[in-house]
C-alpha positions as CSV (number, residue, x, y, z in Angstrom):
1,X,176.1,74.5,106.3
2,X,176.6,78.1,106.1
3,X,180.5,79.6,106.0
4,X,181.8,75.9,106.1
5,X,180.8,75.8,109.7
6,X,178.0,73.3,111.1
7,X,176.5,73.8,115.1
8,X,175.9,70.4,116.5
9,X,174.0,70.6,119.8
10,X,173.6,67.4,122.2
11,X,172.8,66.4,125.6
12,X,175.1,66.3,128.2
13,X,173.3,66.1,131.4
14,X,169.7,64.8,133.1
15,X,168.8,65.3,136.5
16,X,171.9,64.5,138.1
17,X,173.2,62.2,135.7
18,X,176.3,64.3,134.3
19,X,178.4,63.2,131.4
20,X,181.1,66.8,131.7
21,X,183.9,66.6,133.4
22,X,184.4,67.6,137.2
23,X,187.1,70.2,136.7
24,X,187.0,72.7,134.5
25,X,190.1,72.7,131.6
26,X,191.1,74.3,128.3
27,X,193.1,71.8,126.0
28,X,194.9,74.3,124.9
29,X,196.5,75.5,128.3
30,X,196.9,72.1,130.4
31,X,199.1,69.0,129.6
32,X,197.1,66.7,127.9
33,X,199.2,63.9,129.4
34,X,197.8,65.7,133.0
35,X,194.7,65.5,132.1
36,X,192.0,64.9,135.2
37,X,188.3,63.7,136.2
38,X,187.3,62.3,132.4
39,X,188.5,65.6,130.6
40,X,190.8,63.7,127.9
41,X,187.6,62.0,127.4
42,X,185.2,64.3,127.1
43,X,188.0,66.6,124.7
44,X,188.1,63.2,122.3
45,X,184.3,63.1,122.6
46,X,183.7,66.6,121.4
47,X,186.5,66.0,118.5
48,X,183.8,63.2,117.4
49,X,180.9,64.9,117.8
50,X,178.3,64.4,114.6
51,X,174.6,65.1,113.8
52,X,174.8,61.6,112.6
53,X,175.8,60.3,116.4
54,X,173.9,62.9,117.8
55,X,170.5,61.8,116.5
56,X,171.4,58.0,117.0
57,X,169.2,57.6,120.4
58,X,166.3,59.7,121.6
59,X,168.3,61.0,124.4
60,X,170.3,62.7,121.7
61,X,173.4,62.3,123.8
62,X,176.6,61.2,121.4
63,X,177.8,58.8,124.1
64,X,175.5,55.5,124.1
65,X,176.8,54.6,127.6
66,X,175.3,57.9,129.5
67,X,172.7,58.1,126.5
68,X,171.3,54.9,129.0
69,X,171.8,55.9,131.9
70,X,169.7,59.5,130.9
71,X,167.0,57.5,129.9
72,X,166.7,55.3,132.7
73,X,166.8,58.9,135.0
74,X,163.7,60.0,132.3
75,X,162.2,57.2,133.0
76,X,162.2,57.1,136.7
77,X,161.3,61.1,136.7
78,X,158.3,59.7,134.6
79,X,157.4,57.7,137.0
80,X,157.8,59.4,139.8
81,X,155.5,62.0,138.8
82,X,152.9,59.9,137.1
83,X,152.6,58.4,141.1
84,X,152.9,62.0,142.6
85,X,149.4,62.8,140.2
86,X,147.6,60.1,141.0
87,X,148.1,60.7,144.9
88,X,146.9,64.0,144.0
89,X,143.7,63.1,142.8
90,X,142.9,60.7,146.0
């Protein structure tokens, strides 16, 4: 960790399957109390953000809920075009 500061990248999104709020926000200008559309989640998320929880599941998303539900989309993208090549060849 250089300069006391660490960069913790994850995944947020798969296909259509979208963990990020709706609306658009900066904590530090909006009521917290006012907050819409997940964004006092996703704000407490980020607070907790950690390589640690990061690297937890293969999606490498820090939530396990939409960590799943990304993987199921993989998986069905997977499939999907597994089926599209073998159509191909025929």
């Amino acid at each position: 960790m250089a300069h006391g500061v660490e960069i913790v990248a994850f995944v947020s999104s798969v296909g259509e399957v979208d963990m990020r709020p709706i609306e658009p926000f900066s904590p530090t200008s909006m009521d917290k109390d006012k907050w819409i559309n997940g964004q006092k989640e996703w704000w407490n998320l980020l607070s907790k953000v950690t390589r640690e929880v990061v690297d937890s599941n293969e999606v490498r998303c820090p939530s396990p809920e939409w960590a799943e539900k990304m993987k199921n989309v993989n998986i069905i993208l997977i499939t999907l075009l597994y089926l599209l090549f073998l159509i191909i060849q025929f």
